[in-house]
C-alpha positions as CSV (number, residue, x, y, z in Angstrom):
1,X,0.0,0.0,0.0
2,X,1.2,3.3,-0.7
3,X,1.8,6.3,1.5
4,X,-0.2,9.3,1.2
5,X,1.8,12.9,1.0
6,X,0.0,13.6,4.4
7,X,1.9,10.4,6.0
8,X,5.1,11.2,4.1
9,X,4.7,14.3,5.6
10,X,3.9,13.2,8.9
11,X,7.2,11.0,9.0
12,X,9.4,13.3,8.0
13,X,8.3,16.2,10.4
14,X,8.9,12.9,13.1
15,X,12.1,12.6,11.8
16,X,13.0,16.0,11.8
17,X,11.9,16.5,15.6
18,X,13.2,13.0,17.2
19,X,16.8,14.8,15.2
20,X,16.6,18.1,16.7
21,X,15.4,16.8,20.2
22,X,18.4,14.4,20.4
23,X,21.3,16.5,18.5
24,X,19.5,19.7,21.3
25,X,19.9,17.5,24.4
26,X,23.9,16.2,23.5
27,X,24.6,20.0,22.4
28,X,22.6,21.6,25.8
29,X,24.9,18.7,27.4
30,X,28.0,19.4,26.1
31,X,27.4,22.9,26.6
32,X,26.7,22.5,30.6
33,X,29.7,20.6,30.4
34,X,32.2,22.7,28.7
35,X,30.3,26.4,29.6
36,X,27.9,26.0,32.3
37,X,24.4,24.8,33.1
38,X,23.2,28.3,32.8
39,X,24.2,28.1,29.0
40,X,23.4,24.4,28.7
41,X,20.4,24.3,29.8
42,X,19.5,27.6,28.3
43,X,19.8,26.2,24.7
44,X,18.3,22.7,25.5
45,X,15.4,25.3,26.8
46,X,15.4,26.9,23.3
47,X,15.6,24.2,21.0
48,X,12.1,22.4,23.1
49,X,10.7,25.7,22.5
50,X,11.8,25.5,19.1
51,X,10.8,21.9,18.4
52,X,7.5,22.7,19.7
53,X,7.0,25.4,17.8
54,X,7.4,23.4,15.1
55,X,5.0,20.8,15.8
56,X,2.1,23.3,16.0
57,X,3.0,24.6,12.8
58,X,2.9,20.7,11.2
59,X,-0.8,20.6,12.9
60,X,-1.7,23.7,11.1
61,X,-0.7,22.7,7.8
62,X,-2.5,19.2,8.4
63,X,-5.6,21.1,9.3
64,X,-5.8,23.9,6.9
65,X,-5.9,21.9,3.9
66,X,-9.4,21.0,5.0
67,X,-10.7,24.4,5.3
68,X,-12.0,26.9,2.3
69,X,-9.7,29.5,1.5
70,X,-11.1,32.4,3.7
71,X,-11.3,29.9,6.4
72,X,-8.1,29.0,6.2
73,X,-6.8,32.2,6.3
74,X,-8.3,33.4,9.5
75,X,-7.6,30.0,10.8
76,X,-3.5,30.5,9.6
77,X,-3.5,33.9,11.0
78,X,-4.9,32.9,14.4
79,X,-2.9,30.7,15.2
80,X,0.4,32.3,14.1
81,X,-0.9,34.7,16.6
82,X,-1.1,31.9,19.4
83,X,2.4,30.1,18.3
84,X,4.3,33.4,18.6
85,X,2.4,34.5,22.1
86,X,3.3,31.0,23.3
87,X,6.7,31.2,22.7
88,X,7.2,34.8,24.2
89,X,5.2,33.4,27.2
90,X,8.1,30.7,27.4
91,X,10.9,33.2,26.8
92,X,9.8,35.5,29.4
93,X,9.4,33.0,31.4
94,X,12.8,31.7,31.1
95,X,13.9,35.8,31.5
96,X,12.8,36.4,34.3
97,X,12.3,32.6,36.5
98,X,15.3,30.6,35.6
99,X,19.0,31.4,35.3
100,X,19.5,30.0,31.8
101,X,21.5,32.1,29.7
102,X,19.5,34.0,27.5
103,X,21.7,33.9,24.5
104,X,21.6,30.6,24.2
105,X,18.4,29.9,24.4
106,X,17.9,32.4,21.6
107,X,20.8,30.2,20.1
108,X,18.0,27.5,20.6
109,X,15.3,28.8,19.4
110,X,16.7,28.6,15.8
111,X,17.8,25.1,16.6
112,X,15.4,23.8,14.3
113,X,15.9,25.6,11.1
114,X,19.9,24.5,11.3
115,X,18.5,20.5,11.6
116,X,16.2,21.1,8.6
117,X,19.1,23.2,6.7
118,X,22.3,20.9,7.4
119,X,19.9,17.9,7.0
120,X,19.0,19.2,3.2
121,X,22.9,20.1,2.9
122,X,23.3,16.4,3.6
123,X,21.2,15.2,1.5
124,X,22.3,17.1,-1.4
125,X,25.7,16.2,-1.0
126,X,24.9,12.3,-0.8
127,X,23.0,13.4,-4.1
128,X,26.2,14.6,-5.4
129,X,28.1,11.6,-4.4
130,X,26.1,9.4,-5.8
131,X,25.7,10.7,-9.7
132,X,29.2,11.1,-9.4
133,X,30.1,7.4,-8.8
134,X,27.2,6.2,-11.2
């Protein structure tokens, strides 16, 4: 049986995530071990935000391709409007209640775009390789 787009989808936004999660947590770790826990824990603190982030925007695509197109604009707008008012919730409360370093959680915050972009720069080079031994 084949795989719809939707599950293709689905599995690669998995694999993205279960990436950025584990590559976040050895980076946070090695971070709290070379730095400090502040900075550390700081970007492991970023990258969750970040990874979450990102899940919410994989439910949003799921979901708008079953509304109209005027539904699914309010509906895209709304909850951009929720995502980003979640994730200033988180970073002010990471400001102002924890002793994490700021910086790096900002660092971590863009955690997830560098998985997605060094995972297509991967790709592309094995791409590369290939048609140039075949």
């Amino acid at each position: 049986m084949m795989q719809s787009n939707n599950d293709t989808a689905r599995i690669y936004v998995r694999k993205i995530q279960k990436t950025a999660l584990l590559a976040g947590i050895v980076i946070g770790a090695a971070l709290a071990y070379l730095l400090s826990n502040s900075v550390g824990y700081g970007f492991i603190a970023g990258a969750v935000i970040s990874i979450m982030n990102f899940q919410l925007m994989a439910v949003d695509a799921y979901q708008v391709t079953e509304k109209s197109s005027g539904k699914a604009r309010r509906f895209i707008i709304g909850r951009y409007f929720i995502r980003y008012a979640l994730m200033a919730g988180f970073i002010v409360l990471i400001v102002t209640r924890t002793e994490f370093n700021i910086f790096s959680a900002f660092a971590g915050l863009f955690f997830i775009q560098i998985i997605i972009v060094f995972g297509q720069l991967f790709q592309a080079a094995q791409s590369v390789l290939k048609t140039s031994r075949g």
